[in-house]
N, CA, C and O atoms as a DFTB+ gen file, in Angstrom:
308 C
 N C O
     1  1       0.852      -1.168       0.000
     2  2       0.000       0.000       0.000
     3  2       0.893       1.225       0.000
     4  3       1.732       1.408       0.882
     5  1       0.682       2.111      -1.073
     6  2       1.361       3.438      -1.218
     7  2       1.048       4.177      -0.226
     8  3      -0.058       3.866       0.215
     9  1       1.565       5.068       0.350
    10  2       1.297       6.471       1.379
    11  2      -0.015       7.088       0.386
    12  3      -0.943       6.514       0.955
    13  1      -0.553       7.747      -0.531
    14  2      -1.916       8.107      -1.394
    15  2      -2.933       6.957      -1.242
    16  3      -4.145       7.174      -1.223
    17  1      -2.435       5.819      -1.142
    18  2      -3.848       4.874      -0.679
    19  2      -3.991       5.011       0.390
    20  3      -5.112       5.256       0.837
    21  1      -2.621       4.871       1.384
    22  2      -3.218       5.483       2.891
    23  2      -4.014       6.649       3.372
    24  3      -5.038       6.724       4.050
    25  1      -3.177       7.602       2.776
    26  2      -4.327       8.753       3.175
    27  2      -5.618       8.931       2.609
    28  3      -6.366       9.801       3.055
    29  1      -6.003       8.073       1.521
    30  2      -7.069       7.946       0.838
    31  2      -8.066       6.823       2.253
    32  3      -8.897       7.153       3.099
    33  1      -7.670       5.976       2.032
    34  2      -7.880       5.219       3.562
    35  2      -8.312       5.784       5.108
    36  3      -9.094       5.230       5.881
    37  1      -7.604       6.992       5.319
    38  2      -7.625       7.880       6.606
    39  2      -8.518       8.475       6.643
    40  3      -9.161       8.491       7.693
    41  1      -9.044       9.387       5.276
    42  2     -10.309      10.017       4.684
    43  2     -11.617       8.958       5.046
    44  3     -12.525       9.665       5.482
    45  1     -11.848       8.154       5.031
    46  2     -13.073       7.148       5.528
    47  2     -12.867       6.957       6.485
    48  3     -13.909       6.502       6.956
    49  1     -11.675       7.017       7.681
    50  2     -11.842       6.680       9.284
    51  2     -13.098       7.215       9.702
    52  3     -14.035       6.479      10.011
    53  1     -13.158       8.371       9.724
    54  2     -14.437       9.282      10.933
    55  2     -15.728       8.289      10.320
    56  3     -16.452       7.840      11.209
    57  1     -15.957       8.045       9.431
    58  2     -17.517       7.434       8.848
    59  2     -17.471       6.150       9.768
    60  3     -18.404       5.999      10.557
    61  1     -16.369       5.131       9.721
    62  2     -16.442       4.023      10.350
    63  2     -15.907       4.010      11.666
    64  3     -15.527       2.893      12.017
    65  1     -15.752       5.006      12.574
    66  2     -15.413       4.821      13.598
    67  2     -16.903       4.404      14.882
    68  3     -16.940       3.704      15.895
    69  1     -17.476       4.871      14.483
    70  2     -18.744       4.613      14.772
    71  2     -19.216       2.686      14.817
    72  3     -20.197       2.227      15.403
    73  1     -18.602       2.211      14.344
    74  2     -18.703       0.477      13.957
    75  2     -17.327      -0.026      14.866
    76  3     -16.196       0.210      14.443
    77  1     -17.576      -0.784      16.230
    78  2     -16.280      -1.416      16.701
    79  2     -15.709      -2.376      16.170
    80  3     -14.484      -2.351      16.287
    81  1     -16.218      -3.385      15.520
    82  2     -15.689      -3.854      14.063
    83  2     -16.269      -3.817      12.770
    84  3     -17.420      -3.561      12.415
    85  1     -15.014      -4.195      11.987
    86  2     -15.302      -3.842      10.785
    87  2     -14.672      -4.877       9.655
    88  3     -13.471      -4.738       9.423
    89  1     -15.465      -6.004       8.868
    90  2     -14.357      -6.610       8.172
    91  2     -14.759      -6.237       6.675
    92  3     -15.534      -5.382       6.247
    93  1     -13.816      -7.350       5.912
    94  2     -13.621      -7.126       4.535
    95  2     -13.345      -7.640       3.879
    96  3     -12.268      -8.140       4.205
    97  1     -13.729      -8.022       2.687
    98  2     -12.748      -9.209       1.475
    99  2     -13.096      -8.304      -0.058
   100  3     -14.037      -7.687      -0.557
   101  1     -12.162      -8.552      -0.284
   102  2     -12.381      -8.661      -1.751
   103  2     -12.321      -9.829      -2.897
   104  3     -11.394     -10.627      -2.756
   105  1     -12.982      -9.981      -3.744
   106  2     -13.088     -10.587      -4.961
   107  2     -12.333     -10.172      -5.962
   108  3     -12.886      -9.111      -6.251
   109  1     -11.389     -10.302      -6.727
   110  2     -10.696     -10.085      -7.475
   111  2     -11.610      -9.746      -9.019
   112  3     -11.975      -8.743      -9.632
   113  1     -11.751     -12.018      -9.262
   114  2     -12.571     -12.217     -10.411
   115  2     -13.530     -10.974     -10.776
   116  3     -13.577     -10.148     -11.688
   117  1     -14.126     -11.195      -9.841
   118  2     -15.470     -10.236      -9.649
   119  2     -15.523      -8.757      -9.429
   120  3     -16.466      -8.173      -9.964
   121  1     -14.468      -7.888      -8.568
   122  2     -13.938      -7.134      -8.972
   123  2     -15.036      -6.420      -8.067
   124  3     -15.492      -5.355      -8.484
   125  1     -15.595      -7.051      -6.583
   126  2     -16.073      -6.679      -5.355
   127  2     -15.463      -6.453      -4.554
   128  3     -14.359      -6.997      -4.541
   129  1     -15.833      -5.512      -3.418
   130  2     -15.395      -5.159      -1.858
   131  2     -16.521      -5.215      -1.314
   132  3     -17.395      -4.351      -1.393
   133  1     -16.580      -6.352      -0.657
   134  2     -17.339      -6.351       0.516
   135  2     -16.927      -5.609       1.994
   136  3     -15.743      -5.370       2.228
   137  1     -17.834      -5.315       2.827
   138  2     -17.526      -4.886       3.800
   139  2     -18.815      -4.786       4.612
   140  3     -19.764      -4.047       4.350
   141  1     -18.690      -5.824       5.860
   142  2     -19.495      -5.651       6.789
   143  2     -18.667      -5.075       7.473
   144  3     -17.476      -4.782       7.366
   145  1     -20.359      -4.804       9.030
   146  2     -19.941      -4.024      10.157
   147  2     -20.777      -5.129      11.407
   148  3     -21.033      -4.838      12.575
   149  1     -21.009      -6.179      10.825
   150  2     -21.780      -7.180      11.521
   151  2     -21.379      -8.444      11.439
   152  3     -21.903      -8.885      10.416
   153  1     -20.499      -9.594      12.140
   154  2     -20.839     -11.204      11.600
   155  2     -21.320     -11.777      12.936
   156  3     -21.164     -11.360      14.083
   157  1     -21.755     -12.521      12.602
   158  2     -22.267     -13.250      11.295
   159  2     -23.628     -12.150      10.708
   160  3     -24.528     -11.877      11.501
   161  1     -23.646     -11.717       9.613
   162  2     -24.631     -10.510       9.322
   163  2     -25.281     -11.810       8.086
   164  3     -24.645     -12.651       7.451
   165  1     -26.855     -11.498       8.113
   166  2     -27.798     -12.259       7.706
   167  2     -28.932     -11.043       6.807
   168  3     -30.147     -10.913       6.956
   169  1     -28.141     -10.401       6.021
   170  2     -29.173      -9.362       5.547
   171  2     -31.025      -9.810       4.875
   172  3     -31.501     -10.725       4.202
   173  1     -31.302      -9.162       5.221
   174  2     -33.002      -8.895       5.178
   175  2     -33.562      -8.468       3.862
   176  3     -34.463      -9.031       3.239
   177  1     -32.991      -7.540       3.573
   178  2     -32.988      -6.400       2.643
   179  2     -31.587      -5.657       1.855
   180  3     -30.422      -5.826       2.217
   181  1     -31.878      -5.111       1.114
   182  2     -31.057      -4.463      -0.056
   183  2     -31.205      -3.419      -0.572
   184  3     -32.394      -3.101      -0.532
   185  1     -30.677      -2.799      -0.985
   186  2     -30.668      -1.814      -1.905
   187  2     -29.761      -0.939      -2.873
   188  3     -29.191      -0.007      -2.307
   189  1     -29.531      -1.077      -4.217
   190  2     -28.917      -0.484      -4.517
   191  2     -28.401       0.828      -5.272
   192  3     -29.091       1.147      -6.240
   193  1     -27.413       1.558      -5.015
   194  2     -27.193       3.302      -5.465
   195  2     -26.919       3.257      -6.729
   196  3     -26.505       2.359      -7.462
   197  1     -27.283       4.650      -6.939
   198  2     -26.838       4.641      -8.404
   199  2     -25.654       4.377      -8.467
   200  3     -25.229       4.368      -9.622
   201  1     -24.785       4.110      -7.538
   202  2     -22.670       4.254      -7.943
   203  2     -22.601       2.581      -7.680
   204  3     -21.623       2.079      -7.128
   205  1     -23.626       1.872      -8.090
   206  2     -23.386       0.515      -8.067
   207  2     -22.963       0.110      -6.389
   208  3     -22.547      -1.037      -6.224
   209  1     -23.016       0.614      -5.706
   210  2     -22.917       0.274      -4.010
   211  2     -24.494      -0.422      -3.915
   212  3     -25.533       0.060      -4.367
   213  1     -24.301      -1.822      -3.114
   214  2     -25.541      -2.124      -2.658
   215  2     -25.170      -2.009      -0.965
   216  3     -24.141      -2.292      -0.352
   217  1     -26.350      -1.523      -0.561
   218  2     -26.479      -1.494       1.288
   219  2     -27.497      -2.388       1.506
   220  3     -28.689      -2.391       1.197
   221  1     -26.669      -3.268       2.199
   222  2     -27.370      -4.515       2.860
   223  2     -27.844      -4.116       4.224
   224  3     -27.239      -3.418       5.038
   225  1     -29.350      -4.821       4.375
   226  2     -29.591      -4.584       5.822
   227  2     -30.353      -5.283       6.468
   228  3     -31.136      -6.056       5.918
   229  1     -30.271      -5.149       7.691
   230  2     -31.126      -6.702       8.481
   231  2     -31.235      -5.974       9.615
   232  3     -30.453      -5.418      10.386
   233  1     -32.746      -6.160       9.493
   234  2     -34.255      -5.635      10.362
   235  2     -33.947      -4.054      10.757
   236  3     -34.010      -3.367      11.776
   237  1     -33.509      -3.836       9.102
   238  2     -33.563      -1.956       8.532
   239  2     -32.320      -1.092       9.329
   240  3     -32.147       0.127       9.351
   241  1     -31.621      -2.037       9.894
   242  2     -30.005      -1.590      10.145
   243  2     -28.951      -1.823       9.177
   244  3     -28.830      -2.933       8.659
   245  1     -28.240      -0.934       8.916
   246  2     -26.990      -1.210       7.910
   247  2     -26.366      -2.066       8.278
   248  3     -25.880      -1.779       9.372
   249  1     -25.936      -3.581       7.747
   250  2     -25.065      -3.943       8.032
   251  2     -23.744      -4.176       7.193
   252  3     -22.694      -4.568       7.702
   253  1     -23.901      -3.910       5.946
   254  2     -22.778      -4.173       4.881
   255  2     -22.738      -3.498       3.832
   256  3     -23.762      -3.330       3.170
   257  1     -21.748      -3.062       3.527
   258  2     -22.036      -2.594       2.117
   259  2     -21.285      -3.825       0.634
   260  3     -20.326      -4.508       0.991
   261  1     -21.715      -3.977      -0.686
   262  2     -21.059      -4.205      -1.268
   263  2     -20.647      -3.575      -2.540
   264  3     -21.315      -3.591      -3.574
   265  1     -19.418      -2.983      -2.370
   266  2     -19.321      -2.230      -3.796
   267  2     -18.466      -3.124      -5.124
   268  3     -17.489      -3.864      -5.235
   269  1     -19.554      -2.503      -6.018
   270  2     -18.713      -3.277      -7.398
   271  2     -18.250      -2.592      -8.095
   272  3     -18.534      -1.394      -8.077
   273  1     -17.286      -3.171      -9.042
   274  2     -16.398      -2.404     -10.034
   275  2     -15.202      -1.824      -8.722
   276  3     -14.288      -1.026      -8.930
   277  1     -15.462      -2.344      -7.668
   278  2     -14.213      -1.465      -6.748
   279  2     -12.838      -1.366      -7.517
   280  3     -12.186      -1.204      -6.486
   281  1     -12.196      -1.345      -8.181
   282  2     -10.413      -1.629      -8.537
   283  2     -10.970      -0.888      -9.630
   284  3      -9.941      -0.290      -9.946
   285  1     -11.944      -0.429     -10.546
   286  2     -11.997       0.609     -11.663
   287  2     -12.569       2.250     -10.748
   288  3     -12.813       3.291     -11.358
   289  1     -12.647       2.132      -9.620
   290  2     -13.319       3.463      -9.083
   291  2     -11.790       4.289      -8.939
   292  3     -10.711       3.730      -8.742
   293  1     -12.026       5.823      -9.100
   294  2     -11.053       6.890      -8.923
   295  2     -10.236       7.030      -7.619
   296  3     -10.267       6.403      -6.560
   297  1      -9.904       7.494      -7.817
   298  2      -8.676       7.865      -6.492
   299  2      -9.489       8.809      -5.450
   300  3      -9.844       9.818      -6.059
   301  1      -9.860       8.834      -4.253
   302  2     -10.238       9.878      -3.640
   303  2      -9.559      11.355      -3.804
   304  3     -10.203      12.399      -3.693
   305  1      -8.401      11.297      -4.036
   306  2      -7.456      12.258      -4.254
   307  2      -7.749      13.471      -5.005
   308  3      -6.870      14.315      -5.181
């Protein structure tokens, strides 16, 4: 990880500090980032943004997001 992905990285702390954990995987093939704030998280519901982010949720709490196309999105920078 470059120092510009880090501070790109640092820029999303304050949003998730709020969540005492937080995990993550990515998919390569697929070219997903998952990211819960819940496991075992059992979503209910869905929805997805126009920026291709779906927010997963179970019993109308956020628990995950999954974004696609993650590795073609811009640089926060």
């Amino acid at each position: 990880m470059g120092k510009n992905e880090i501070k790109d990285f640092i820029k999303f702390a304050p949003s998730f500090m709020e969540h005492k954990n937080i995990w993550s995987s990515y998919d390569e093939d697929a070219d997903v980032l998952y990211i819960d704030f819940k496991k075992p998280s059992h979503s209910d519901d869905s929805e997805l943004t126009d920026d291709d982010v779906i927010i997963r949720y179970e019993k109308g709490e956020i628990i995950g997001l999954t974004i696609l196309h993650a590795k073609s999105r811009k640089s926060l920078s």
